[in-house]
Backbone as CSV, one residue per row, in Angstrom:
resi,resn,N_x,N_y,N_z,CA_x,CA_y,CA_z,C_x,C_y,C_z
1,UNK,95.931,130.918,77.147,96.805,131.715,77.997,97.218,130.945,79.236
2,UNK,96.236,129.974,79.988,96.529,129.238,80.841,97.511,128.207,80.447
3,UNK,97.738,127.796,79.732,98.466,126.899,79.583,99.892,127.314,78.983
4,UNK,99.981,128.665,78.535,101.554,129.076,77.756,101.905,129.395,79.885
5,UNK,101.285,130.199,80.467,101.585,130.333,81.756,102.070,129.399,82.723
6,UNK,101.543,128.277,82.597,101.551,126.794,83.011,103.196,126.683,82.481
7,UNK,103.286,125.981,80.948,104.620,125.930,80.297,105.436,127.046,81.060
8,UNK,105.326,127.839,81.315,106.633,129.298,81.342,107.327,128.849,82.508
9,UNK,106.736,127.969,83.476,107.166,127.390,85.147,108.527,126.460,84.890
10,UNK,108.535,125.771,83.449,108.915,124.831,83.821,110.466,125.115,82.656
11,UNK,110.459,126.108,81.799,111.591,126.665,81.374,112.835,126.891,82.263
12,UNK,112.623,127.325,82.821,113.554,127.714,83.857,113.900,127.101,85.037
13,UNK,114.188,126.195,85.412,113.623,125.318,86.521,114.679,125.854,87.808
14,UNK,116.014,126.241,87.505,116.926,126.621,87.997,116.685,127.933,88.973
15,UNK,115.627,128.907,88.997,115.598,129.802,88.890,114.075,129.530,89.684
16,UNK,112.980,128.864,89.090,112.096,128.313,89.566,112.186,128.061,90.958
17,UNK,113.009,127.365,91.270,113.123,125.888,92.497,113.650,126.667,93.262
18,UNK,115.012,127.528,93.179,115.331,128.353,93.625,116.578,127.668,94.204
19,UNK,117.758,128.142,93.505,119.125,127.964,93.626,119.529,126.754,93.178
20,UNK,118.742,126.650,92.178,119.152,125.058,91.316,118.619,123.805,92.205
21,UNK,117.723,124.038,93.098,117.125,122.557,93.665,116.186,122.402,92.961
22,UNK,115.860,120.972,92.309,114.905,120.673,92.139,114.157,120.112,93.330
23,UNK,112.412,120.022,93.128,111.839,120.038,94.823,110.990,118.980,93.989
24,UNK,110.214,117.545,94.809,109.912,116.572,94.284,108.885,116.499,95.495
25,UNK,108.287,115.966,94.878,106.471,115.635,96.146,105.693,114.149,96.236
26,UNK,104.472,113.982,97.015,104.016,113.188,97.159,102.582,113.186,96.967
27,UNK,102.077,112.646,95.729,100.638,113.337,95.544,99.331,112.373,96.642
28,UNK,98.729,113.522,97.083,97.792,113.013,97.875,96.262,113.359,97.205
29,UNK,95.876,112.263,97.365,94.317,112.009,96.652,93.389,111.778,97.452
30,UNK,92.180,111.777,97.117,91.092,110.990,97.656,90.940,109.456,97.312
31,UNK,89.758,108.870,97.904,89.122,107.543,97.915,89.618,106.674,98.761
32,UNK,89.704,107.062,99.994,90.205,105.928,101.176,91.701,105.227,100.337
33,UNK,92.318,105.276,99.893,93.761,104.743,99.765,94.690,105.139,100.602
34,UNK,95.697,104.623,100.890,96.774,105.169,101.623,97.640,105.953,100.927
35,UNK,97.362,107.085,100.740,98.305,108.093,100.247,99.604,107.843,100.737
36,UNK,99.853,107.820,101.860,100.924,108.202,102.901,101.571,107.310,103.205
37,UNK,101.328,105.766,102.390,102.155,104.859,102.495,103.486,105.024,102.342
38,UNK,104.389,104.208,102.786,105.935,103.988,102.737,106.263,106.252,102.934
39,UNK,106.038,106.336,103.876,106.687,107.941,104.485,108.051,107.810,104.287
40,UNK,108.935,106.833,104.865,110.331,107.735,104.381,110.822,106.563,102.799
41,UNK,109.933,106.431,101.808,110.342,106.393,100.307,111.155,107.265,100.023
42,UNK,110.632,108.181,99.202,110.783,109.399,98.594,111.974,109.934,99.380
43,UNK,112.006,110.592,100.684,113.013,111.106,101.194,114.229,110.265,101.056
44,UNK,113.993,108.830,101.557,115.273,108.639,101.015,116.261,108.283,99.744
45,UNK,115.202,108.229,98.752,115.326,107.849,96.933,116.394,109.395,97.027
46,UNK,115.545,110.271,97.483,116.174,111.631,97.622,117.881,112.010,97.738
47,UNK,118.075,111.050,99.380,119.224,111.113,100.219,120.446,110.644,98.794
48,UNK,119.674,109.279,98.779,120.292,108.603,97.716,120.869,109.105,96.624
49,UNK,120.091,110.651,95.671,120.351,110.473,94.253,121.077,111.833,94.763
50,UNK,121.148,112.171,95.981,121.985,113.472,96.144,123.453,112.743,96.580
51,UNK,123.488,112.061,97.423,124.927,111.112,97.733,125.367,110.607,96.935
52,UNK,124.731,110.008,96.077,125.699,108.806,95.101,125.693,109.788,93.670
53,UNK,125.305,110.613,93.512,124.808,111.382,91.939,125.475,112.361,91.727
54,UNK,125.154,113.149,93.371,125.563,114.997,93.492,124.163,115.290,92.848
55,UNK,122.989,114.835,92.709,121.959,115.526,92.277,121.040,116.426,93.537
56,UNK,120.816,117.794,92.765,120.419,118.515,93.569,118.613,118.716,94.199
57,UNK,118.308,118.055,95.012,117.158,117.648,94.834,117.090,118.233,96.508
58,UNK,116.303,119.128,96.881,115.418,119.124,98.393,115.150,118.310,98.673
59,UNK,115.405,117.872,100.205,115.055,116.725,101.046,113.943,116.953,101.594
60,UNK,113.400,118.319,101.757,111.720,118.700,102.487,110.720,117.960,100.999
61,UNK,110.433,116.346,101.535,109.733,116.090,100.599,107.995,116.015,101.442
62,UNK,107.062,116.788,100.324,105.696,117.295,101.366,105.011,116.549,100.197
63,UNK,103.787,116.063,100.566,102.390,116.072,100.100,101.544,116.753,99.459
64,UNK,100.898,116.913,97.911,100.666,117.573,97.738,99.431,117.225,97.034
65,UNK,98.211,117.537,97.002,96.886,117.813,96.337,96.700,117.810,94.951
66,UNK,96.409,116.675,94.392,96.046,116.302,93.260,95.386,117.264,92.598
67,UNK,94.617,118.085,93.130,93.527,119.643,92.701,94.434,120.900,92.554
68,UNK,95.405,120.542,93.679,96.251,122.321,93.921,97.262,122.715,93.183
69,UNK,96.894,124.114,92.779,97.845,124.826,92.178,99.217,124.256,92.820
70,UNK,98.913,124.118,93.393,100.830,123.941,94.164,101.510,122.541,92.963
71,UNK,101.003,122.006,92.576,101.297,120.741,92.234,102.386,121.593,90.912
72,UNK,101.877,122.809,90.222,103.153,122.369,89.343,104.539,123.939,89.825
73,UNK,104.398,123.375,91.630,106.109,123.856,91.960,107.001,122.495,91.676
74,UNK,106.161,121.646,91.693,107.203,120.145,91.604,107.435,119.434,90.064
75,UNK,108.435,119.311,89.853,108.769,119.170,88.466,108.441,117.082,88.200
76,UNK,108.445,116.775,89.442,108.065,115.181,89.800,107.682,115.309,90.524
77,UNK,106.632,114.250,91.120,105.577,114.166,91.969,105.266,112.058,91.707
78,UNK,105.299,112.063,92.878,105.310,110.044,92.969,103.618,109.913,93.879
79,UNK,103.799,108.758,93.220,102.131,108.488,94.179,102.249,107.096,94.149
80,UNK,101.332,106.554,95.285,101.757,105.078,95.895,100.559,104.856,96.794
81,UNK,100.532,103.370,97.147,98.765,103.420,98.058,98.612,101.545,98.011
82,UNK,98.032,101.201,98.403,97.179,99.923,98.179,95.900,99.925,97.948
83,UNK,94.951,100.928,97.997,93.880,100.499,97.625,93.004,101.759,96.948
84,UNK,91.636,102.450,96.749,91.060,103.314,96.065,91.623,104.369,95.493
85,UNK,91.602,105.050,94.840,91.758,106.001,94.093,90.508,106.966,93.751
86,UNK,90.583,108.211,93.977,89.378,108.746,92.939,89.908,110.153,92.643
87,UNK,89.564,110.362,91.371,89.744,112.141,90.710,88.755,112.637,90.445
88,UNK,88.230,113.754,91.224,87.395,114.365,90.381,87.832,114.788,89.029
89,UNK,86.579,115.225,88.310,86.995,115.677,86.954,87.904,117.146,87.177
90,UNK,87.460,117.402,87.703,88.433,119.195,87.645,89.811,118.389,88.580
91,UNK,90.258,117.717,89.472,91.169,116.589,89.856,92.028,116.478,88.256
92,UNK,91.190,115.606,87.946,92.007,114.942,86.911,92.541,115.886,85.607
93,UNK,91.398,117.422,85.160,91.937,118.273,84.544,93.599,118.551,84.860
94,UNK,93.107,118.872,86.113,94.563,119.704,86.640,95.284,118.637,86.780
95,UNK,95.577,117.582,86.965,96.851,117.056,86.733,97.042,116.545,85.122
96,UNK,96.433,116.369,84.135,96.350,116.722,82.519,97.076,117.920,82.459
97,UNK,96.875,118.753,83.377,97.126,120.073,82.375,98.664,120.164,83.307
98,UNK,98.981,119.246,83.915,100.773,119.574,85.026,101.287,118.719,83.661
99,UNK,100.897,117.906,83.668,101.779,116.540,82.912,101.946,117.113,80.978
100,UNK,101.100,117.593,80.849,101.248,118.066,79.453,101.809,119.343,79.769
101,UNK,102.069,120.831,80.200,103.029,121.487,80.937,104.461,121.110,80.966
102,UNK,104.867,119.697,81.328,106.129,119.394,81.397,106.179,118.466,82.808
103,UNK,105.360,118.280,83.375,105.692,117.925,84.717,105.579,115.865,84.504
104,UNK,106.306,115.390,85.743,106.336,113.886,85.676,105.624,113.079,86.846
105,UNK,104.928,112.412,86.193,104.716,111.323,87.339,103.990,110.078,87.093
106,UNK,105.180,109.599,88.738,105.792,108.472,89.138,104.452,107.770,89.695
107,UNK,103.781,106.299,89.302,102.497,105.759,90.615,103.080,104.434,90.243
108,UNK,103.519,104.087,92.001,104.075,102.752,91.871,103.086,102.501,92.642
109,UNK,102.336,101.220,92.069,101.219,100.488,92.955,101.898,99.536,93.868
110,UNK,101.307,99.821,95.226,102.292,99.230,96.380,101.268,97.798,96.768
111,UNK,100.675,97.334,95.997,99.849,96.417,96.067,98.284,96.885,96.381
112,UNK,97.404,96.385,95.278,96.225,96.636,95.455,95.378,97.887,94.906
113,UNK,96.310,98.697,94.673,95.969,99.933,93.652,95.539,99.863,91.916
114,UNK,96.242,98.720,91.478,95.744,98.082,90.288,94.540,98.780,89.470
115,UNK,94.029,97.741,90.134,92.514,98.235,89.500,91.451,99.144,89.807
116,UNK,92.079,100.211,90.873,91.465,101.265,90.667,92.322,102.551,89.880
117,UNK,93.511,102.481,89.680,94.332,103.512,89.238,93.971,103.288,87.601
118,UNK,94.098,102.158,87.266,93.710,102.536,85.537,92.418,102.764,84.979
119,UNK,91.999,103.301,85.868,90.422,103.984,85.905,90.696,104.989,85.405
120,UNK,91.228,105.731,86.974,91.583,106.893,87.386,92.730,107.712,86.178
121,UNK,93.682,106.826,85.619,94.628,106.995,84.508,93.551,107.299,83.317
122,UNK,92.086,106.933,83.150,92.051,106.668,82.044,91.133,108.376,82.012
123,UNK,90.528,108.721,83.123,90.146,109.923,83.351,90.959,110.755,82.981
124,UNK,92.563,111.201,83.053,93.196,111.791,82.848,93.703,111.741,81.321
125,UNK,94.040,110.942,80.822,93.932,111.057,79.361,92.887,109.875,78.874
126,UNK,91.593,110.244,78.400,90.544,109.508,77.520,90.968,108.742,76.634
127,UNK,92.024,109.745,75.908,92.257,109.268,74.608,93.412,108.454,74.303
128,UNK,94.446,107.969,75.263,95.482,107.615,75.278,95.317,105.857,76.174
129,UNK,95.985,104.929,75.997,96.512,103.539,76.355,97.613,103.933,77.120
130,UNK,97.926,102.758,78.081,99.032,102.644,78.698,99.714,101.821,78.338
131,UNK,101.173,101.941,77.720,101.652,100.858,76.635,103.087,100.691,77.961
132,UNK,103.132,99.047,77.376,104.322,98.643,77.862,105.467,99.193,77.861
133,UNK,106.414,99.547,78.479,107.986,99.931,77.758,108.736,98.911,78.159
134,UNK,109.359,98.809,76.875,110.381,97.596,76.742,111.874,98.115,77.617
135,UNK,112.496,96.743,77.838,113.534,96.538,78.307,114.846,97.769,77.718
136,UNK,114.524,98.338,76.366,115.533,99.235,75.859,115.056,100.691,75.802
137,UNK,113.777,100.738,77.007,113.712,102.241,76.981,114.784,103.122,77.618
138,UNK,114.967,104.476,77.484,115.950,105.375,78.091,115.775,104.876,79.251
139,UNK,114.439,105.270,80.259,114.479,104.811,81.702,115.242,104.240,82.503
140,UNK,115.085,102.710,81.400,116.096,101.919,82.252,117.967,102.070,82.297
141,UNK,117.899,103.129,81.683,119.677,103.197,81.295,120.040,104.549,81.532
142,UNK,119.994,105.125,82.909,120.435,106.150,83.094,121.527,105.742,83.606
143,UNK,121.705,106.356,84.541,123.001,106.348,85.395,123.501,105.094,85.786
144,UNK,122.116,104.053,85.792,122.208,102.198,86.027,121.478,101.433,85.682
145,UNK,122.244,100.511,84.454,121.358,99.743,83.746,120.792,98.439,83.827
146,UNK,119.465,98.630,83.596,118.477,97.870,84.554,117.470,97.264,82.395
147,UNK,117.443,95.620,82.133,116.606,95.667,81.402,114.670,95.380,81.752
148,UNK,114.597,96.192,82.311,113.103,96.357,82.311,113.025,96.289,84.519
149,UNK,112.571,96.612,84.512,112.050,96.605,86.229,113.068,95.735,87.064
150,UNK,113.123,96.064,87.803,113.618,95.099,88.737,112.558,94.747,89.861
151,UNK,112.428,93.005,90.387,111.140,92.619,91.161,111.748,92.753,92.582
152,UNK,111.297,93.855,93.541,111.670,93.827,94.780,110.962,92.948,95.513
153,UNK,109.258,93.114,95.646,108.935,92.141,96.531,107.450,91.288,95.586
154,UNK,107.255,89.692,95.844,106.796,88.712,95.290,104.838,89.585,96.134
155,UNK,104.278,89.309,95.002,102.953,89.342,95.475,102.266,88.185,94.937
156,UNK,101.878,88.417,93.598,101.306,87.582,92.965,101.885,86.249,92.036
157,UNK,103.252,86.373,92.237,104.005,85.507,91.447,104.196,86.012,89.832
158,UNK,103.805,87.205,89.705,104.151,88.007,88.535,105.060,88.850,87.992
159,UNK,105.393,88.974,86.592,106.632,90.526,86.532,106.389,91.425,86.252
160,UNK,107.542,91.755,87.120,107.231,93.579,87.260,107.025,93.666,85.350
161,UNK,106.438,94.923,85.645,105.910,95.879,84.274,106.134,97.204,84.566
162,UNK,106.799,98.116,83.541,106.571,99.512,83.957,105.521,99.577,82.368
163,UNK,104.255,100.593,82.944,103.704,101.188,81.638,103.870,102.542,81.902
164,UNK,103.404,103.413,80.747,103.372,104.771,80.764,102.294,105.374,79.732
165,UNK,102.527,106.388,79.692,101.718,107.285,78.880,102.153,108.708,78.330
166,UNK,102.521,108.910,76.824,103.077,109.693,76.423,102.364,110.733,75.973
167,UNK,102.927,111.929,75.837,102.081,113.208,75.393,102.859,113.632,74.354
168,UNK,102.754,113.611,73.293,103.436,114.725,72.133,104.909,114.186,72.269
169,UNK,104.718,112.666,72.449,106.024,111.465,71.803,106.679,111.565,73.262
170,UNK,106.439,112.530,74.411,107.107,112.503,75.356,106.629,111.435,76.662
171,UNK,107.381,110.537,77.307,106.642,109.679,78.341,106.660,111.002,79.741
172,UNK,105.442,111.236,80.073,104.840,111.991,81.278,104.464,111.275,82.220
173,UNK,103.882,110.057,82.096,102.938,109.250,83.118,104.084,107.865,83.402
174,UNK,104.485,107.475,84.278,105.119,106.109,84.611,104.357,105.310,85.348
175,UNK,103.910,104.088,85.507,103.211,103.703,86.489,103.679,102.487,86.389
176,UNK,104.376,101.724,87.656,105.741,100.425,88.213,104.195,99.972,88.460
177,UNK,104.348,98.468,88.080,103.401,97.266,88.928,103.952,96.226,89.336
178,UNK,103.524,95.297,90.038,104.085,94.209,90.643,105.683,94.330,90.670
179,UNK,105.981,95.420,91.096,107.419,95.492,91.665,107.999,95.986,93.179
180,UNK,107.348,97.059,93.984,106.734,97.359,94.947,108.270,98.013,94.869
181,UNK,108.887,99.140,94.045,109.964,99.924,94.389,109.998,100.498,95.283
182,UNK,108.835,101.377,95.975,108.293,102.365,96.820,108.697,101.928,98.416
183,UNK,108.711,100.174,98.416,109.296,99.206,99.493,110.737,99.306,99.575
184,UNK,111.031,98.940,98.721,112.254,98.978,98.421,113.238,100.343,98.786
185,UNK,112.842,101.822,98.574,113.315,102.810,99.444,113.176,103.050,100.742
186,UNK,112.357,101.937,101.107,111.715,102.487,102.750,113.059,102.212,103.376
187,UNK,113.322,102.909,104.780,114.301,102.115,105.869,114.193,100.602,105.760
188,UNK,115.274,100.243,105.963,115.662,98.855,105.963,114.498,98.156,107.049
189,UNK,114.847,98.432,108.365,113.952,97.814,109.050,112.426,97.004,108.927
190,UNK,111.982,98.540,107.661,110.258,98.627,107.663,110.008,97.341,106.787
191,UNK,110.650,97.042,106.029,110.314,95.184,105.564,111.465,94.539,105.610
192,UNK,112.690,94.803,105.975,113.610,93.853,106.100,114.005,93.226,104.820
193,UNK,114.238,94.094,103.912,114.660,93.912,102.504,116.079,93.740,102.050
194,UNK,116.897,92.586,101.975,118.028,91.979,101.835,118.340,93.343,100.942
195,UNK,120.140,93.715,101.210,120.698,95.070,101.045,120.600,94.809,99.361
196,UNK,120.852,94.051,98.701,121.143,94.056,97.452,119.448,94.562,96.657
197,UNK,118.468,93.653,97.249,116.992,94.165,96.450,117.137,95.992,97.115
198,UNK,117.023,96.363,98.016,117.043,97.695,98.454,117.904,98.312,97.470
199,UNK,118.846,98.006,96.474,120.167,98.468,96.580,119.682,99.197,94.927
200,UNK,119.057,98.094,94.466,118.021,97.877,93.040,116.926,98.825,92.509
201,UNK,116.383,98.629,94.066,114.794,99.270,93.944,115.609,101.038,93.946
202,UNK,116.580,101.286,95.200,116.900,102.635,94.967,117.925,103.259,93.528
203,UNK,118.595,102.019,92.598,118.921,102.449,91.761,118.511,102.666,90.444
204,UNK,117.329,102.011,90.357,115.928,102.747,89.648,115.248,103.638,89.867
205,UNK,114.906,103.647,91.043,114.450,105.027,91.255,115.018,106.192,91.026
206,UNK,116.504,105.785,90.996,117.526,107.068,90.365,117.590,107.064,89.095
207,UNK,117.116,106.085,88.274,117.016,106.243,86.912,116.104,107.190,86.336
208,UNK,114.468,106.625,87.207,113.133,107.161,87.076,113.573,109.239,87.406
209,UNK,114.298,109.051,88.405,114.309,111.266,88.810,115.153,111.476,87.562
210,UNK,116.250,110.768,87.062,117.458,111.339,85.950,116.653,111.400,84.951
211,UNK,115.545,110.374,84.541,115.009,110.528,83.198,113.584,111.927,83.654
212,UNK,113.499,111.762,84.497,111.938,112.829,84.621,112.722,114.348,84.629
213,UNK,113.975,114.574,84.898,114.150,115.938,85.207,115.252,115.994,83.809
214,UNK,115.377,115.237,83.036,116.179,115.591,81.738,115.266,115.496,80.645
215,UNK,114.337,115.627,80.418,113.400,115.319,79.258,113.457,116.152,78.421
């Protein structure tokens, strides 16, 4: 019963959100990580896919609790950090039970999250791998076509990778590495990111909301 209740949220989304906005969040966790890294990301991926798109998306983008019911008002939800991660088990239930529900999410490791998030990923589905997606997934070919990641900023001298994790053939889980998109939306100032990489990182990210809210 919990879970046809869960599903029934996400039928309707129009009606849900309330006046056709979709409303998008920022998941906040435990384990000393920086949840709250890159603050104006999201808002402005936001500004972005409403200016250049007409997509209807709320700009009140809030924080929201990996544990809390609240998590499935948001039909996407992004998470980002450099360093720990932890879920409790009833944590990691409840976001299992958003993502199989219908809900999406985005964890771009902003350096250093690595190797504690595919822990934490693996808590949430046991039974599932995080498989590569190739250069000809939908993702990359929404509204702007991109073959496989685009590298905003150099860490390790590596390429970007997007993996994911599918539920019932559907991709639910995205998780960007060595690409640092999450940089890439910040204000210009906050790393001084030549207009064209900024230009990249935000037109993926408009790929990533077009493919999470059309599934």
């Amino acid at each position: 019963m919990k879970k046809l209740i869960v599903l029934a949220l996400w039928l309707v989304p129009a009606v849900l959100l309330g006046q056709g906005t979709y409303k998008v969040a920022v998941l906040k966790y435990k384990g000393g990580g920086d949840y709250y890294a890159n603050p104006s990301s999201l808002p402005n991926l936001v500004k972005f896919c409403n200016r250049e798109l007409k997509m209807d998306i709320a700009e009140d983008v809030p924080y929201v609790d990996v544990g809390s019911a609240d998590l499935f008002q948001y039909p996407f939800v992004h998470m980002t950090g450099h360093g720990n991660v932890v879920f409790s088990s009833s944590e990691a239930d409840n976001l299992r039970t958003y993502l199989e529900a219908g809900g999406f999410l985005h964890i771009d490791d902003n350096y250093g999250m690595d190797q504690f998030i595919r822990v934490e990923i693996k808590k949430i589905f046991p039974n599932s791998e995080l498989v590569e997606l190739p250069g000809n997934h939908g993702i990359f070919h929404q509204k702007f076509n991109f073959n496989g990641l685009p590298k905003i900023h150099e860490h390790d001298d590596k390429r970007a990778q997007a993996f994911g994790i599918f539920h019932e053939g559907k991709l639910v889980l995205l998780y960007t590495y060595q690409t640092d998109l999450g940089d890439g939306w910040e204000d210009q100032p906050v790393h001084n990111d030549p207009t064209e990489k900024r230009k990249e990182a935000l037109q993926m990210g408009a790929n990533i909301l077009m493919y999470a809210f059309s599934r």
